[in-house]
N, C-alpha and C positions, 0 to 999 in steps of 0.2 A: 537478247531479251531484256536486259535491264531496265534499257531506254525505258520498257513499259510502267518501272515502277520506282518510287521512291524511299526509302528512308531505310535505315537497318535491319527492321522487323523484319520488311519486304526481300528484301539483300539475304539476308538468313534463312527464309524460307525458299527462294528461288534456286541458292544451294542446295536447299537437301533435297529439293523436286530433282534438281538438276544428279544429283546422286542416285536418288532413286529412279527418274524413268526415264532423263534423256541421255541414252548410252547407246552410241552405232546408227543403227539406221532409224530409230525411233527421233532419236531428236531433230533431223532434218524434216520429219513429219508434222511437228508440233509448233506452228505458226507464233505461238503468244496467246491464242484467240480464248482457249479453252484456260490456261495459267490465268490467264485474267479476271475469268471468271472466277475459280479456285480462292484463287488468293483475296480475292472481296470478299469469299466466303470466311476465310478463315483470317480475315481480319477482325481487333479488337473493335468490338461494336455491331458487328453484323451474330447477333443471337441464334445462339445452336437448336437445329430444330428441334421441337416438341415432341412428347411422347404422348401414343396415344395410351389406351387405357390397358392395350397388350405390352406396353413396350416399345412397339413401333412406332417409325416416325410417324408423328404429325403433321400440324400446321408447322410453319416458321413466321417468326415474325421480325423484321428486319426496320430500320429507318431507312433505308431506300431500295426496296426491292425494285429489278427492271432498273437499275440507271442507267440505261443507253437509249430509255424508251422515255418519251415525253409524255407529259401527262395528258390525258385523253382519253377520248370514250374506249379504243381498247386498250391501253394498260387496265385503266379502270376495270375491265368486262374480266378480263386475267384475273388481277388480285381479287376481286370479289368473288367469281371462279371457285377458286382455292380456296378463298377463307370458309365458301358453305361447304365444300364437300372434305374437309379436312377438318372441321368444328365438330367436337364429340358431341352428343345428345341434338345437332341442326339437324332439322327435316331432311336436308339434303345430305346429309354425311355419308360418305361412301367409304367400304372398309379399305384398308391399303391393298388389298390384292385384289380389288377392282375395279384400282387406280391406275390406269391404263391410258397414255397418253401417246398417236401417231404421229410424224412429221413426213412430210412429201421432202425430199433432199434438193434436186435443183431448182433454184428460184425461192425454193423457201428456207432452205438451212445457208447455200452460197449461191454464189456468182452461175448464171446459165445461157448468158451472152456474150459475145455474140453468136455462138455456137454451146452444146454442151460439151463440159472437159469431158467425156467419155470418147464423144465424137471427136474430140482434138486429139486424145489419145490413140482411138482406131486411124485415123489419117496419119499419123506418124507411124506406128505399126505397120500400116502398107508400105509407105516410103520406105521401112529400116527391111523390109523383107523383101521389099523388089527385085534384088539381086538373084536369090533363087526362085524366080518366077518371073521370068523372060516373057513366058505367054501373058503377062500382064498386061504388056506395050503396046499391044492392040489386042486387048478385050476392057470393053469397058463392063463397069466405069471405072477400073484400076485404070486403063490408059488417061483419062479427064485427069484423074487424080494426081498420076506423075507428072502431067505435063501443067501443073497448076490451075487447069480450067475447071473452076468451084463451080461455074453454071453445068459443064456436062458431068460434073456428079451430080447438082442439084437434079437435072433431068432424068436421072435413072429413078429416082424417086426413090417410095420405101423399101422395096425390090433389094435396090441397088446400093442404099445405106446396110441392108441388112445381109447382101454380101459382102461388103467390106467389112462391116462386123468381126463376122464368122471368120475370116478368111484371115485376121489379125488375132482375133482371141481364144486361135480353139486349137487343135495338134499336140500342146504341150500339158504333164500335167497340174494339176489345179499346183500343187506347192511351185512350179514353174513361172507360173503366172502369179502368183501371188510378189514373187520378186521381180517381175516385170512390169508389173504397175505401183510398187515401191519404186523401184527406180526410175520412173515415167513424173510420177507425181512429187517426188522431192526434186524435182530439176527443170519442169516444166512452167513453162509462166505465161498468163493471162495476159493476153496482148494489151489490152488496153490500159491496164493497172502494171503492166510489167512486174508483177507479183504471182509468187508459186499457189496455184488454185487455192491451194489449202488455206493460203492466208487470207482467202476470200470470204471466209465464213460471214456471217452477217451477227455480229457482237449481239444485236438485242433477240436473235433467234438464240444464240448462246446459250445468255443469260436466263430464258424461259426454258429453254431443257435443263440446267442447273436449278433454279428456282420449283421446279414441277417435283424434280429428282429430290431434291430436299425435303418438299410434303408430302413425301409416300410415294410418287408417282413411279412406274416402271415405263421408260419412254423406249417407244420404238422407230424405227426409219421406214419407211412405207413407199418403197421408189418407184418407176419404170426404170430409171438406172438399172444394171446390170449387177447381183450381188456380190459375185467376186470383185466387183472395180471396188464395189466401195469397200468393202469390210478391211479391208489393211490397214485402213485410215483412220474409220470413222470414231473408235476409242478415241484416238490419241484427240481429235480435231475437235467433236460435238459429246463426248464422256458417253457415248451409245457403244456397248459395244458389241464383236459381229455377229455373235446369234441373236441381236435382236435389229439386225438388218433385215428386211426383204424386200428383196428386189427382183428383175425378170434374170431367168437364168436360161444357161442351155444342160443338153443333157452330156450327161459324163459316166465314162463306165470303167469299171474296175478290171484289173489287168495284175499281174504279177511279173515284176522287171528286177532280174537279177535278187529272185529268191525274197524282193522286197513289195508288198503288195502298193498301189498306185491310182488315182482317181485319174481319167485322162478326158480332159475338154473335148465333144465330138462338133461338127460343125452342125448342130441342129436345136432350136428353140424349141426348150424345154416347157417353161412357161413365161407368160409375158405378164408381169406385174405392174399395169395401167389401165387406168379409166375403171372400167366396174372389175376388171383383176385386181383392184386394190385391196375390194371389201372381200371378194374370194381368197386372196393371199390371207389378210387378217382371221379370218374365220379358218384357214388351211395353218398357218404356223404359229398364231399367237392364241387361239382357244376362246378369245374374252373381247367382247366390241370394247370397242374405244371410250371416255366418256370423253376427252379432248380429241382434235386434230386437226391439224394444220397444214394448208398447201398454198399453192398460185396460181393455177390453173385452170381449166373446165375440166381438164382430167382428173381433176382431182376431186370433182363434186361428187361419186358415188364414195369414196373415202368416208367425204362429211354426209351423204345422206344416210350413211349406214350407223355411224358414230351418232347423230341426230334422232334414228328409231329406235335406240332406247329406253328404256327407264329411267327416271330421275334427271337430276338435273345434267346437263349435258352444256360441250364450247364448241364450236365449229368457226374456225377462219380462216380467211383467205390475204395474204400477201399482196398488193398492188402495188405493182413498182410503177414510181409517178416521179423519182428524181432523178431527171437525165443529168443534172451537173455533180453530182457525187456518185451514181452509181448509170441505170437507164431507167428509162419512162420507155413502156411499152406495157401492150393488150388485146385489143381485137386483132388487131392487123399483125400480130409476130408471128415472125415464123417458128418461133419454140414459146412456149409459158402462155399458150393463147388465152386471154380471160376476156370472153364476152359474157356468155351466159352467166356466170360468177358476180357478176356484175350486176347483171339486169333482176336477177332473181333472187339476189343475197335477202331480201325483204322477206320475200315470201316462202323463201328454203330455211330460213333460221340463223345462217352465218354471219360471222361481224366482217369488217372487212378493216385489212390493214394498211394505211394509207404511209408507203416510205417516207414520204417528203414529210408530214405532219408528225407520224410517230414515232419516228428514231431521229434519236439526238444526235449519235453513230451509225453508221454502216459499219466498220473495221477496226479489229484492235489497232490497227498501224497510225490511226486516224490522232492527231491530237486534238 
């Protein structure tokens, strides 16, 4: 991790981080992405946030809030954002406990191309289980899968993603699988970046859940992702941590094993947290709409139309990924992050729209 940073101050504090939380298997988890952020914070010159009139955090006021983000109409729509609803006595001032800011996870926090890591992780789970399920060889679309033909798994469809799912992440219990996708996700790496997913984060989505986190904000994760894939990670990676993940789950039941009680993964979808299950999840585990939140998607538009039909002043934006040479350009035509409607309607729905190529300086802590 040094590489990332310069001078003594820096050197001083990476040791005591490093004393304090990268010990065992946490520190394989922790890319640099999130330290980087940290440590801009708690560098001389970046001002400690403000208090409001309870005590609690305020505003922050920094000389370069967002430095991975270019200047432009949305940093701009951010910072001004924040400075109305964290300014004591602004019309818009919103108290801190109903500073409530969602993020959609793939495509808008990391990396969801060419595939999603969830989906790269259930493909590997099939392969590493093969062994005791012979009847896989001819039943597809396990059989597609073993014999590497990606088109007849694409042809089973959603059906067929969604037995292989189940069929990889369910039998064992939840603490099971929590160290099965520890050790999936510290060793796995993104084909095209040859980089461990985690290091995929997107620097200037980073830095805006650290900057939000700063002015009061309680940020949450708002997936179709599956909650257990992500919450092992997502502390160490984006500073969210896992109760305030939510994501699609299945259902799990409680059993007693050797006198020890035990949550045990069943192969059946519990709930599925996408499209308008976003604003149901939100309303089901977090109590409070949104006044921020962020995605990439069309699936994501009931997210922002729900975060959008509140009171006061309110953010809603979307992600468009436009730089195929540092990361992809892709939208209507993908086959994961489809953003048409996001696009044609951002006008008239309220949302800003965030354009990779123009607004980030960085994609990647790894990035010089």
């Amino acid at each position: 991790m040094l590489p990332y940073f310069r001078g003594r101050w820096d050197r001083m504090l990476i040791e005591r981080w490093d004393r304090m939380l990268m010990k065992g298997p946490v520190r394989r988890l922790i890319p640099g992405t999130l330290l980087v952020v940290l440590l801009s914070c708690a560098s001389p010159g970046c001002a400690p946030a403000a208090q409001d009139s309870d005590g609690v955090p305020g505003s922050i006021s920094s000389a370069a809030p967002l430095p991975s983000w270019n200047d432009g109409a949305a940093k701009q729509a951010i910072i001004e954002f924040v400075t109305a609803v964290t300014a004591v006595g602004s019309a818009d001032f919103v108290p801190v406990a109903e500073r409530i800011a969602t993020f959609d996870d793939d495509g808008t926090l990391w990396v969801e191309q060419p595939i999603y890591a969830q989906i790269a992780f259930g493909l590997d789970r099939i392969r590493e289980l093969a062994p005791q399920h012979p009847e896989w060889q001819s039943t597809e679309p396990f059989k597609s899968l073993l014999e590497g033909n990606m088109e007849g798994v694409a042809a089973a469809g959603e059906q067929g993603l969604v037995q292989i799912l189940l069929a990889g992440h369910t039998g064992m219990t939840t603490d099971e699988f929590v160290g099965i996708v520890e050790s999936w996700i510290s060793t796995a790496r993104q084909p095209r970046f040859d980089r461990l997913y985690t290091e995929l984060a997107y620097l200037p989505m980073v830095e805006l859940i650290a900057y939000l986190q700063a002015n009061g904000f309680k940020t949450y994760i708002v997936s179709g992702g599956g909650i257990e894939f992500m919450r092992p990670w997502t502390e160490q990676v984006y500073n969210i941590p896992p109760e305030q993940v939510i994501g699609s789950s299945i259902k799990t039941t409680f059993e007693m094993r050797d006198g020890s009680p035990v949550l045990v993964r069943q192969p059946e979808v519990f709930f599925v947290d996408d499209k308008e299950g976003k604003a149901i999840g939100i309303q089901k585990f977090i109590g409070r709409r949104p006044i921020a939140s962020f995605g990439n998607a069309d699936a994501d538009i009931p997210m922002l139309q729900w975060t959008l039909a509140g009171e006061g002043r309110r953010l809603a934006m979307l992600v468009h990924h436009t730089d195929a040479e540092r990361e992809y350009a892709y939208d209507r035509d993908s086959h994961v992050g489809t953003l048409a409607r996001g696009l044609d309607d951002a006008a008239a729905g309220g949302w800003s729209v965030i354009d990779t190529k123009s607004d980030w300086a960085r994609f990647f802590a790894f990035e010089q």
